[in-house]
C-alpha positions in Angstrom: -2.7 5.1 32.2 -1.2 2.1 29.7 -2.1 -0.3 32.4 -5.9 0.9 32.7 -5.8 1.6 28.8 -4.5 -2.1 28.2 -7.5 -3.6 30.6 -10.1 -1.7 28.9 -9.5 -3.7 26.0 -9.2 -7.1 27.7 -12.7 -9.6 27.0 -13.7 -13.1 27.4 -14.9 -14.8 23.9 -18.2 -15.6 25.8 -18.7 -11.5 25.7 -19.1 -11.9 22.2 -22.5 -13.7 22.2 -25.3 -12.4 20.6 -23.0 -9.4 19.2 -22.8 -8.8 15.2 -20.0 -10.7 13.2 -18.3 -7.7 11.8 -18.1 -8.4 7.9 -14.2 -8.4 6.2 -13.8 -5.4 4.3 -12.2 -5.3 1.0 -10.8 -3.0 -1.4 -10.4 -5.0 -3.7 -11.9 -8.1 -3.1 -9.3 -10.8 -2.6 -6.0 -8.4 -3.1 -6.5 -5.5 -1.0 -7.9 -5.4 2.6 -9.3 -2.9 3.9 -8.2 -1.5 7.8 -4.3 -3.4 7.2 -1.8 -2.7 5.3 -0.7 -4.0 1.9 3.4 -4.1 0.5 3.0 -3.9 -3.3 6.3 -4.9 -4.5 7.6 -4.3 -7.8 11.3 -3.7 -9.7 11.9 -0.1 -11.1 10.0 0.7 -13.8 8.2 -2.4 -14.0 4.8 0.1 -13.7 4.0 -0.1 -10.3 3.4 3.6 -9.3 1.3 4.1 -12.3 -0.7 0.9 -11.3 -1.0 2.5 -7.9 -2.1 5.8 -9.2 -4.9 4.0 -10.9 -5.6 2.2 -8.3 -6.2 5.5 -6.4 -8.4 6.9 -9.5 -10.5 4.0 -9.8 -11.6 4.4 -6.2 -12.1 7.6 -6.7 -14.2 7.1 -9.8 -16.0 3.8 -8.6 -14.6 2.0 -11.1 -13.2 -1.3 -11.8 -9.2 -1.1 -11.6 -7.8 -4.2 -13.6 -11.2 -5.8 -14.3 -12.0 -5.8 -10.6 -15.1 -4.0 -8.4 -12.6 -1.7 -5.9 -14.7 -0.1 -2.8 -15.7 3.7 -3.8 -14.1 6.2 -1.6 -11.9 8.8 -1.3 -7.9 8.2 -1.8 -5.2 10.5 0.1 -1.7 9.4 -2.6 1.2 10.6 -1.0 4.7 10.0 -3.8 7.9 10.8 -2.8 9.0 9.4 -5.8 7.2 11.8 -8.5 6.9 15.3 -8.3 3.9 17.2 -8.6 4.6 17.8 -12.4 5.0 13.5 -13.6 1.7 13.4 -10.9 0.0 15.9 -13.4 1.3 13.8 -16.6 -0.2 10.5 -15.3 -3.4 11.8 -13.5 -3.7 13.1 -17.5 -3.2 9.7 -19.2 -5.5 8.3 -16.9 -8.2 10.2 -16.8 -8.1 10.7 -20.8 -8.0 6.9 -20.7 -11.1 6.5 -18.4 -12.9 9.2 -20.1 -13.9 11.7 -17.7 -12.0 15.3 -16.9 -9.8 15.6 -14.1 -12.1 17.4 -12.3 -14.1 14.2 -11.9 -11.2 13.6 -9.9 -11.8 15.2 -6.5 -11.8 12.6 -4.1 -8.1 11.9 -5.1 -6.0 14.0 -2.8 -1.9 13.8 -3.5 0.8 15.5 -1.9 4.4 15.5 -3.4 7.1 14.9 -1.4 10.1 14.5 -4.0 13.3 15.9 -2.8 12.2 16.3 0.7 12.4 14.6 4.0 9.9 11.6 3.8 10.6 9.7 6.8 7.8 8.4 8.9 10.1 7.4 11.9 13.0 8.0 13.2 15.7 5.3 15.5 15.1 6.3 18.8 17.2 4.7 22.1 17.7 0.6 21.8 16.8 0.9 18.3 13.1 1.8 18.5 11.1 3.6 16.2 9.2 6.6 17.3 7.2 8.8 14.8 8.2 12.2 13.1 5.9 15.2 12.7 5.4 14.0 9.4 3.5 10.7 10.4 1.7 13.2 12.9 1.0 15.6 10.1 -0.5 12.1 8.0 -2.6 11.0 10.8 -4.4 14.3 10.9 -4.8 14.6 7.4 -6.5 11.4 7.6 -8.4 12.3 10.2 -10.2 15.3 8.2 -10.0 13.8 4.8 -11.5 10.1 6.3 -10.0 8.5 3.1 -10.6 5.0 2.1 -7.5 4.4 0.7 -4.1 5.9 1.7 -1.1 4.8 -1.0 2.4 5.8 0.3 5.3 5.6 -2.7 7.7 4.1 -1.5 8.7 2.1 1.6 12.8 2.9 1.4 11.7 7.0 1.7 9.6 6.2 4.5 11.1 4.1 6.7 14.5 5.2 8.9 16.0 1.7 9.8 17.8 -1.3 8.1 15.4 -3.1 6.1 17.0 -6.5 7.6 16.3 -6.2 11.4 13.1 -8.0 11.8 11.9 -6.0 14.8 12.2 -2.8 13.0 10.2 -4.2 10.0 7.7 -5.2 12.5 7.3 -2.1 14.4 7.4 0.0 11.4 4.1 -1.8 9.6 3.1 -1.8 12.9 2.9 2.3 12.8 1.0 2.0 9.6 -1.2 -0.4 10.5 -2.3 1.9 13.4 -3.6 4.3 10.7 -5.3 1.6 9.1 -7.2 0.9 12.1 -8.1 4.2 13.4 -9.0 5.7 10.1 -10.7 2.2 8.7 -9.0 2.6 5.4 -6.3 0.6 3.3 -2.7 1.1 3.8 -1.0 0.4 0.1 2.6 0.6 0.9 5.0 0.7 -2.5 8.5 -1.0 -2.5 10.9 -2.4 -4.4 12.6 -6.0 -4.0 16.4 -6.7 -3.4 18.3 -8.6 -6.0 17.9 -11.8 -4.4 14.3 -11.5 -4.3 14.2 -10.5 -8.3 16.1 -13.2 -8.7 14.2 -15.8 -6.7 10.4 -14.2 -8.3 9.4 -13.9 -4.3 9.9 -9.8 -4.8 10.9 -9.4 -1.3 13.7 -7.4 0.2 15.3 -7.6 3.6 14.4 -9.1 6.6 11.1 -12.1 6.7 9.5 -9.3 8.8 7.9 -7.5 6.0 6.4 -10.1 4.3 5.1 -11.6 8.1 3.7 -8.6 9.2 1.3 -7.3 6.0 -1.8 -9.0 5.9 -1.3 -8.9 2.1 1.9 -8.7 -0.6 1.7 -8.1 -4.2 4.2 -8.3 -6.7 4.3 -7.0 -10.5 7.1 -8.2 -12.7 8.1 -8.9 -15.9 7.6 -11.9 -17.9 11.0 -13.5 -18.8 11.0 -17.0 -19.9 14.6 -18.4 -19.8 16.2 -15.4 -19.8 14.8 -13.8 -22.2 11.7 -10.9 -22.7 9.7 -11.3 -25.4 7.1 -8.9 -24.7 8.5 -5.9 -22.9 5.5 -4.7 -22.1 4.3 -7.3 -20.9 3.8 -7.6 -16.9 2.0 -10.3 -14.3 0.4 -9.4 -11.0 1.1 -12.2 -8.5 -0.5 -12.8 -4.8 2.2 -13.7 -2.9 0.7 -13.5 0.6 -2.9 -13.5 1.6 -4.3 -13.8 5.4 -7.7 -13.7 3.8 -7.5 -15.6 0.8 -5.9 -17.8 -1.6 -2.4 -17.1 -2.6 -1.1 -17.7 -5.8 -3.6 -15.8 -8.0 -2.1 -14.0 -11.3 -3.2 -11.3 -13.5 -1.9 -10.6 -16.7 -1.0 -7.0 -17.8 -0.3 -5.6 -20.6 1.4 -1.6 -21.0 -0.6 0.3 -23.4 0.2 4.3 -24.4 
């Protein structure tokens, strides 16, 4: 039952004598924890899902993604954003860039699911969230593919609620953190940020229950100094929330080809 299910977990800290500190596991050391979930924030076509994607190759390839070491694994990339034809195009690009074939690339799984029903959840009675047989058919694929990293592009074709009520947020990162845990892999959840938060550099959107319930935000944006662009392709990775380490951190990017 819940009751006996709920006991079996209780434990006193003195049970934890002589056990193993379990070591923090990072994807990418710093930015991306592993077994939680990430919100990686970012305003239309700023680069984001193509910064994901090779996030999800460099895994793959056990290679460095932005200058930094990334855990070696395998990646399930689910886009309801790009189609299976744009996927193609930038899985090209990227593996031309890195220098290998694409069949180097076969710990990279991706499913397409532009133009179809994406949700993960659906409003149940009272206003609580309660999972479709997609999130069950995304559980078992994780289940057989054991990935170390699951990217899911992005957050407004996944989730059923309004992005403002805080207990929605709350349970909905809640649902993906539960894959986190029971698969022991990275959750990198794409989204975009409301006006207000473009406006204010926080790259958030709706309610303060997002950014309170990932254990980590990132945000990629432009670089505009008073208005103005001067390098279009220019773009800055910020750490806006860390549980596990400093905030603040920024990488400078630059879009090439």
């Amino acid at each position: 039952t819940l009751v006996d299910s709920f006991l079996d977990g209780v434990f006193t800290a003195s049970d934890l004598q002589g056990q193993r500190i379990p070591p923090r596991v990072w994807h990418v050391q710093d930015l991306i924890p592993s077994d939680t979930v990430t919100l990686f924030s970012g305003d239309g076509g700023t680069g984001k899902s193509l910064l994901a994607l090779q996030l999800a190759a460099s895994t793959a390839l056990a290679r460095p993604w932005l200058g930094l070491p990334v855990r070696e694994g395998k990646v399930i990339y689910l886009s309801a954003e790009d189609d299976r034809a744009e996927l193609h195009r930038r899985l090209a690009d990227i593996a031309q860039a890195a220098g290998v074939p694409l069949a180097d690339l076969s710990n990279l799984t991706l499913r397409s699911l532009a133009g179809e029903d994406a949700l993960l959840a659906l409003l149940g009675k009272r206003g609580a969230l309660e999972p479709t047989p997609l999130l069950d058919a995304i559980d078992d694929l994780l289940e057989r593919f054991q990935p170390d990293l699951l990217v899911l592009d992005t957050l407004a074709d996944y989730f059923p609620g309004n992005e403002n009520d805080r207990a929605q947020a709350r349970q909905f990162i809640g649902m993906l953190r539960g894959l986190a845990i029971r698969h022991r892999c990275a959750v990198f959840m794409l989204a975009h940020p409301s006006l207000t938060g473009l406006n204010s550099g926080t790259g958030t959107s709706g309610s303060t229950g997002w950014n309170n319930s990932v254990r980590s935000r990132l945000y990629l944006s432009r670089v505009v100094q008073d208005s103005y662009e001067p390098n279009p392709d220019a773009r800055v990775l910020r750490t806006m929330k860390s549980n596990y380490a400093r905030t603040g951190a920024e990488i400078g990017l630059t879009w090439q080809n």
